[in-house]
TORKOL-4160 file (C-alpha; in steps of 0.2 Angstrom, whole numbers, padded with zeros to 4 digits, m for minus):
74
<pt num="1" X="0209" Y="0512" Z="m0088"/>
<pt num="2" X="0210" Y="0500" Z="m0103"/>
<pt num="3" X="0200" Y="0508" Z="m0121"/>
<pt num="4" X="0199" Y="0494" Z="m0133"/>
<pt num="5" X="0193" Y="0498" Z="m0151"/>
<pt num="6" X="0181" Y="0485" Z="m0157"/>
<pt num="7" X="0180" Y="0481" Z="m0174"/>
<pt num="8" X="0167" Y="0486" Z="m0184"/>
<pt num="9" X="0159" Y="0491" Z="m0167"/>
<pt num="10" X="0161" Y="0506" Z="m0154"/>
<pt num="11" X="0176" Y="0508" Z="m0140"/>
<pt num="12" X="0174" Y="0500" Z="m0124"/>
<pt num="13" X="0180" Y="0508" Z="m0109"/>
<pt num="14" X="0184" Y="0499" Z="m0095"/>
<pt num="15" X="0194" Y="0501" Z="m0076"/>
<pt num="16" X="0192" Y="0517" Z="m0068"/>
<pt num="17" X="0186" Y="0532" Z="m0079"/>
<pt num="18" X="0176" Y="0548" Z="m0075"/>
<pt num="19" X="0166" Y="0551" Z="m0092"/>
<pt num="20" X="0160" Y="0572" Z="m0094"/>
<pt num="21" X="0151" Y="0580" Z="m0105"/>
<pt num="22" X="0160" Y="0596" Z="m0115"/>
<pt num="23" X="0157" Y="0606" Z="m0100"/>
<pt num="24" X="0163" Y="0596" Z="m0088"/>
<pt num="25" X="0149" Y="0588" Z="m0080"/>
<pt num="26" X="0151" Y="0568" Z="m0076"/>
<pt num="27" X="0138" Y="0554" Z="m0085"/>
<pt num="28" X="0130" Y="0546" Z="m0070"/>
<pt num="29" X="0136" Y="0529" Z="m0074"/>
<pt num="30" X="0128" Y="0516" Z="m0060"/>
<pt num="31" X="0145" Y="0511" Z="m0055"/>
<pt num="32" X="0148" Y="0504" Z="m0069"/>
<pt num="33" X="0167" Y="0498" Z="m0073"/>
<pt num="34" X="0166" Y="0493" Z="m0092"/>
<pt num="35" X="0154" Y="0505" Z="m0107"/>
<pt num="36" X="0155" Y="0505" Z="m0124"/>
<pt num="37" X="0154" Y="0524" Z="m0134"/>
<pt num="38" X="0148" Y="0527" Z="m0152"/>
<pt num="39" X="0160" Y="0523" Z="m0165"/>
<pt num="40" X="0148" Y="0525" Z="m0180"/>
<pt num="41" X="0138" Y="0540" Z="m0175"/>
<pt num="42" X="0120" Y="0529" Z="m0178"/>
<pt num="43" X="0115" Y="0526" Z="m0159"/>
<pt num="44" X="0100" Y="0533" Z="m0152"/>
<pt num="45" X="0109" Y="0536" Z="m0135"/>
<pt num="46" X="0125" Y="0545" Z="m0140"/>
<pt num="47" X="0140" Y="0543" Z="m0133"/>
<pt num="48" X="0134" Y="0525" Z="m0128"/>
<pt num="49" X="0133" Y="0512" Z="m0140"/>
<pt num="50" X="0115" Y="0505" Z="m0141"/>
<pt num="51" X="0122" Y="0493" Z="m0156"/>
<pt num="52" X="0116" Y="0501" Z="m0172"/>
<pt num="53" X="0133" Y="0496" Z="m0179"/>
<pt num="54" X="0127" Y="0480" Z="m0183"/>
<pt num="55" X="0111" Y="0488" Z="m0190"/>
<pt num="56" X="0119" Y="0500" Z="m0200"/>
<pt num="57" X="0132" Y="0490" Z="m0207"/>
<pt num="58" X="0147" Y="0500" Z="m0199"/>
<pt num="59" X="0164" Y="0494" Z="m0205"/>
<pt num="60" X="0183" Y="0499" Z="m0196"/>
<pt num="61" X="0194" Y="0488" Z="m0193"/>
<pt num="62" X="0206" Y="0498" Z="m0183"/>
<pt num="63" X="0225" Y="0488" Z="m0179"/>
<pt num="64" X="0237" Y="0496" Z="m0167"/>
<pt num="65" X="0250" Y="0507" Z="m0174"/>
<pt num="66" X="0264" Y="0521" Z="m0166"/>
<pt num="67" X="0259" Y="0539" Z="m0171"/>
<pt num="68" X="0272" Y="0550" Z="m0178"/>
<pt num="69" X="0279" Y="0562" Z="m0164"/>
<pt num="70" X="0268" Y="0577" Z="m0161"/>
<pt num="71" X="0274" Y="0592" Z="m0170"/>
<pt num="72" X="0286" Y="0604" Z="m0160"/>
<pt num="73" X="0275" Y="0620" Z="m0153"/>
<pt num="74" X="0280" Y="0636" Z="m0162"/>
């Protein structure tokens, strides 16, 4: 699975995913290989992307970075 954050737009998804709600039921996606999910929180059909970026104005520019490591657990 490859996620790629567009920017000013949402986050594709592509390979072999399973997408689930917060109780763990799977989206019926058509056999689909590749979506794109919300960024901007405007679309109509949330998590997908229906392109209301665009309509919105949505700006992120996003450029890859390495996190800090995770604190220890207490």
């Amino acid at each position: 699975m490859k996620i790629t954050v567009s920017n000013n737009g949402p986050l594709r998804v592509e390979g072999e995913f399973t997408l689930c709600d917060a109780t763990g039921k799977a989206f019926g996606l058509g056999g689909r290989a590749m979506i794109s999910l919300c960024r901007c929180g405007h679309s109509e059909n949330k998590p997908f992307c229906d392109g209301s970026h665009k309509r919105v104005g949505f700006q992120s520019e996003v450029q890859a970075r390495d996190l800090p490591p995770p604190a220890p657990k207490v």
